[in-house]
N, C-alpha and C positions, 0 to 999 in steps of 0.2 A: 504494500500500500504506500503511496507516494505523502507527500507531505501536505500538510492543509491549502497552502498556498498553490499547489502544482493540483491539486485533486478540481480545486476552487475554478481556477483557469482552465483546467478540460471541461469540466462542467460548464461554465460558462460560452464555449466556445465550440460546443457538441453542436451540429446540423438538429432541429426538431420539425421540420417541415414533416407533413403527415402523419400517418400512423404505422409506419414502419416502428416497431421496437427492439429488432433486432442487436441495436448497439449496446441494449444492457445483458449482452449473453455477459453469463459469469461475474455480473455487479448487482444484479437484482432480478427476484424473480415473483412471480404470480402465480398463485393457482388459477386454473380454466373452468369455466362454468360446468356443472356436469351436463348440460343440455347439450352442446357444441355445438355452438349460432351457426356457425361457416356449413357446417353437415346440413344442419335444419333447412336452411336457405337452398343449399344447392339442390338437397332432393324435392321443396316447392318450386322452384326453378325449373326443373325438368317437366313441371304437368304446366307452366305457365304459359299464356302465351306472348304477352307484354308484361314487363318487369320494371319496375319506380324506386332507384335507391336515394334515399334522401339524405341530405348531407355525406354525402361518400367519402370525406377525407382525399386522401390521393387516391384512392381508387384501389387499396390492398385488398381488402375484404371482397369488393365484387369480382376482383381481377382472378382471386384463388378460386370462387366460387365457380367461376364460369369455367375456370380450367380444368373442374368437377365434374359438370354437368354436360354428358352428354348430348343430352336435347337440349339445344339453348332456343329461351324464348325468341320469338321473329322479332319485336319491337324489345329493345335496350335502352334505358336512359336515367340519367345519375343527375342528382343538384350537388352543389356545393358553391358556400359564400367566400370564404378566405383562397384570396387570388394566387398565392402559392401554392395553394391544396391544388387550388381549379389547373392549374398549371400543369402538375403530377398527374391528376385524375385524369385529364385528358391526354397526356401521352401513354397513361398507360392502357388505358380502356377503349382507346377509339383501334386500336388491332380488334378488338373482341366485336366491334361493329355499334357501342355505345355512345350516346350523342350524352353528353357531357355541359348540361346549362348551368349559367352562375344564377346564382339566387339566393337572396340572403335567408337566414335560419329565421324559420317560420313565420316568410314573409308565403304569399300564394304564391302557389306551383305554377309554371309557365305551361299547362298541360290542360287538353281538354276535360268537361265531365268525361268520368267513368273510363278516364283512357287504357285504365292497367286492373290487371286480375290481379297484381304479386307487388304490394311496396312494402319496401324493406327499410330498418333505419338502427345501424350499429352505434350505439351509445351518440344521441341524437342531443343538442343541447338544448333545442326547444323544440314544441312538437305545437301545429296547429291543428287540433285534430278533429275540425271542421272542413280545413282543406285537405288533409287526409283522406277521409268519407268522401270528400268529392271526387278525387281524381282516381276513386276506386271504381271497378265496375259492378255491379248486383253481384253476390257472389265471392268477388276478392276477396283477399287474404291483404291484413296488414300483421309482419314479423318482423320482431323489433327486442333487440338485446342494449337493455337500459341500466345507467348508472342509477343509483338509488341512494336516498337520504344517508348521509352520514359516512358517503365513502369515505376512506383515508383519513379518516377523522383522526389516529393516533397521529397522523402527520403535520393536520391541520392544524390541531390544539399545540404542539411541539412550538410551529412558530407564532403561533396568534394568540394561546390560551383558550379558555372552553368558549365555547362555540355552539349555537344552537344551529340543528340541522334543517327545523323546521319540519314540513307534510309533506312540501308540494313534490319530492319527488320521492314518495312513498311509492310502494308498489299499488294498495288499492284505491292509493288518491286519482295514479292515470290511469288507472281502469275504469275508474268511475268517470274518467273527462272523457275515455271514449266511448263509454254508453254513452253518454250524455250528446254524442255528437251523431248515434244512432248505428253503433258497432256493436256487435256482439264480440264477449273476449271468451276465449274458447282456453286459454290457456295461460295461467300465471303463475311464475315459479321466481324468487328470489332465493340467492345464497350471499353467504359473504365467505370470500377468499382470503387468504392469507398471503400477504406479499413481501417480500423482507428482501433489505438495500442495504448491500455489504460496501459503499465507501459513499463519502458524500458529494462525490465527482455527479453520483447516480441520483440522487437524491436533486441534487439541483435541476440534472438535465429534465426528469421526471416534474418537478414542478415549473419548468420552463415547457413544459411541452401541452401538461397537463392543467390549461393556467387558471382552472377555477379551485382548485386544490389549495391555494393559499393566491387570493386574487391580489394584485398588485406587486406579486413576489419580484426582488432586484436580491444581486448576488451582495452588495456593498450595505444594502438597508440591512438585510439578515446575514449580516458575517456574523456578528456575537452569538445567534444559534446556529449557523453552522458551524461555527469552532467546538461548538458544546454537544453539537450533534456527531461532529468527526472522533473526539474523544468520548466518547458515549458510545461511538461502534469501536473504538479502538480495544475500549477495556470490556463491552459487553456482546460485542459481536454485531450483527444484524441488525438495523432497526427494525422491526417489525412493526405492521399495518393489517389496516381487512380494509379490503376496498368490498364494496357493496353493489350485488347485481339482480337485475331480473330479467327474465322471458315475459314477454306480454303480446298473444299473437291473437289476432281481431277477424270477425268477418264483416261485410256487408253485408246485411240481409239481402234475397237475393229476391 
């Protein structure tokens, strides 16, 4: 393990664009939901026949999916508002035949009623789950693997102190917004994982990437808890965290 100042500076200085995670092999790890969103997706995928992935990040998640799915739906199409995401997403998905629109997070979908059987949305920051319903067709399926109240909160509290997590993204609070919006939810499943960050190079990159987890985070405001955080894995190991997940998969009535 390098020194606070050398761990500080990589961290600081790590690529976060998308959801590529790959960089924390061997610094930090997560457990996997036991549902496995990616699996889920790709075998509704295969009976779809237009497919809606909402805020797609760079496009890692639909990009594996589709590399899954034998039968790929005829009509392809992904939103995303942050223009370096839209950037990624679009070089990587327009091979798979995906039209790739910028749109900001849970602003209205640039898409006709009723255009897709199959919207999907991996840990979504905001959901409008009135245009959701809409740009479903009688029928459709919305699946959707969601962050839930009180993720990371061991991390949260570390550098803010205690911390209310609030309702609004409990699991039955957005089930209840999408009855409300006239979905039937067919299946809701929350876990919490356990994730632990062996230097604090990891820890930074992770809260630079993941940036509701401690909102306004800067490397120079929170040095004093990263110095106490780097000695606190030095002499206990791991930080340890539960990040907080659910399943929430919807129909249209048809």
């Amino acid at each position: 393990m390098g020194s606070l100042e050398e761990l500080v500076a990589e961290g600081a200085s790590a690529p976060v664009d998308g959801w590529d995670f790959s960089w924390f092999a061997g610094r930090a790890t997560e457990e996997r939901p036991a549902w496995g969103y990616t699996r889920l997706l790709a075998a509704r995928a295969a009976d779809a026949d237009a497919l809606l992935d909402v805020q797609t990040g760079g496009g890692e998640v639909l990009a594996e999916v589709l590399s899954r799915t034998p039968r790929r739906p005829g009509t392809l199409a992904a939103t995303e508002s942050w223009a370096p995401n839209l950037a990624l997403a679009r070089r990587r998905l327009t091979p798979y035949g995906v039209v790739v629109a910028e749109a900001a997070d849970g602003a209205e979908l640039p898409f006709p009623d009723g255009a897709f059987d199959l919207v999907a949305s991996r840990h979504p920051t905001v959901i409008d789950w009135a245009e959701t319903a809409r740009v479903l067709a009688p029928g459709g399926i919305y699946l959707s693997q969601q962050v839930g109240a009180g993720s990371m909160r061991e991390l949260t509290e570390f550098f803010l102190g205690p911390v209310d997590p609030g309702t609004a993204r409990l699991p039955e609070t957005m089930a209840g917004a999408a009855r409300a919006a006239g979905l039937e939810v067919t299946d809701l499943r929350p876990q919490a994982l356990r994730a632990e960050f062996h230097d604090v190079a990891a820890v930074i990159v992770f809260l630079r990437k993941v940036i509701w987890t401690v909102p306004g985070f800067d490397v120079d405001k929170y040095r004093d808890r990263l110095a106490a955080m780097h000695e606190r894995i030095q002499a206990e190991g791991p930080f340890v965290a539960h990040s907080q997940r659910f399943l929430l998969e919807a129909r249209r009535p048809a």
